[in-house]
N, C-alpha and C positions, 0 to 999 in steps of 0.2 A: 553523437547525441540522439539523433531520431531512430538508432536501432535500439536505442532504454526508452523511449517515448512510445515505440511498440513492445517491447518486451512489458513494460508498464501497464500500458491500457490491455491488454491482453489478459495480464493479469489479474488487475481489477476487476472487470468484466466478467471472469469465470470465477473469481470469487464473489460476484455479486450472484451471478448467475444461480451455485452451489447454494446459498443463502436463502433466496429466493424459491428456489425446487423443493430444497430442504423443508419449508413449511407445510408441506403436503406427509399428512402422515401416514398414506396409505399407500408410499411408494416404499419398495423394499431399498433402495441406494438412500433411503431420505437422513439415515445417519453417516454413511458416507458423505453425504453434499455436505452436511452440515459441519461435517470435521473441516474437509477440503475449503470451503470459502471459509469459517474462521479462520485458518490457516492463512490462507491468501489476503483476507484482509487486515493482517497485526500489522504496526497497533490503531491505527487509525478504526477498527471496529469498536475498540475499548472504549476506546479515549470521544469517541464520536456518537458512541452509546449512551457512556457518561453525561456526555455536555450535554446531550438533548434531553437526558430524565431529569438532571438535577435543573435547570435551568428552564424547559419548557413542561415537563408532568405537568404543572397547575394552571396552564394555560388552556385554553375554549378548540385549540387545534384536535382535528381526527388521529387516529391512529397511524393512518396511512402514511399522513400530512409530518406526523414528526419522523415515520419512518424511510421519508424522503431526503428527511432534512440533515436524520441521520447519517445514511446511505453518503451526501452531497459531503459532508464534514470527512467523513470515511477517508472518502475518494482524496481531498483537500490535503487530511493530514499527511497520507500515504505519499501524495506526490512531494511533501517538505520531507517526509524523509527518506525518500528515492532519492529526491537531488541531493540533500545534506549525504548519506553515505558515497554517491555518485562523485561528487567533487572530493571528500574525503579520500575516496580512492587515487581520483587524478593527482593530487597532492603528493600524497604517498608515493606513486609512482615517480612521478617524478623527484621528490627527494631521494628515494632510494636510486633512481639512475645517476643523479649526478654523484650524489656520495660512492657509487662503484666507477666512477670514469677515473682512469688514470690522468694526472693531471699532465699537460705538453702533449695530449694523444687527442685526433679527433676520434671521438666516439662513435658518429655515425659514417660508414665509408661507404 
C-alpha cells in the first residue's frame, strides 16, 4: 500500500506542478505542462473544477482562494479513485487466483 501512496503523491504533485507552470505563457513547454498535468489530474480536475464554479463563482472568495480550493477537491477526488480502482484490483486478483487453483492442491509451495 505505501508504494501507491507514493506513486500517488508523485503523481499529483507533477500534475499540479504542470498546471501551475503551465499558466506562464511566455514559456515554450507551457502547452506541454498543460496537456501533462491535465492528464495527471483526471478526473478529479474536472469534477473539482466544476464543484467550485458552480457552487462558489458567486461567492466574495479571490481567485486564488477558490483555486486552492479547487486544487484541494482535485487531490481529494483522485485519491477515492486511486483507492476505489486499487482495492478493485486486489479483489480481482484475488478472485481470479482462487478460481485458477486446483482444488485438493495447495497453491502456494
Amino acid at each position: 500500500m505505501r508504494r501507491w501512496v507514493v506513486t500517488f503523491s508523485i503523481v499529483q504533485l507533477v500534475g499540479i506542478a504542470c498546471s501551475w507552470f503551465s499558466e506562464h505563457p511566455y514559456s515554450a513547454a507551457s502547452s506541454f505542462l498543460s496537456g501533462l498535468g491535465w492528464l495527471t489530474l483526471l478526473p478529479g480536475n474536472l469534477l473539482g473544477t466544476w464543484a467550485v464554479q458552480s457552487l462558489l463563482w458567486q461567492s466574495h472568495l479571490t481567485l486564488g482562494a477558490m483555486t486552492l480550493i479547487a486544487t484541494a477537491l482535485c487531490v481529494g477526488i483522485n485519491a477515492a479513485v486511486w483507492f476505489l480502482v486499487i482495492k478493485g484490483i486486489k479483489v480481482l486478483r484475488i478472485y481470479l487466483s482462487r478460481r485458477s487453483a486446483v482444488p485438493g492442491r495447495n497453491v502456494a509451495r
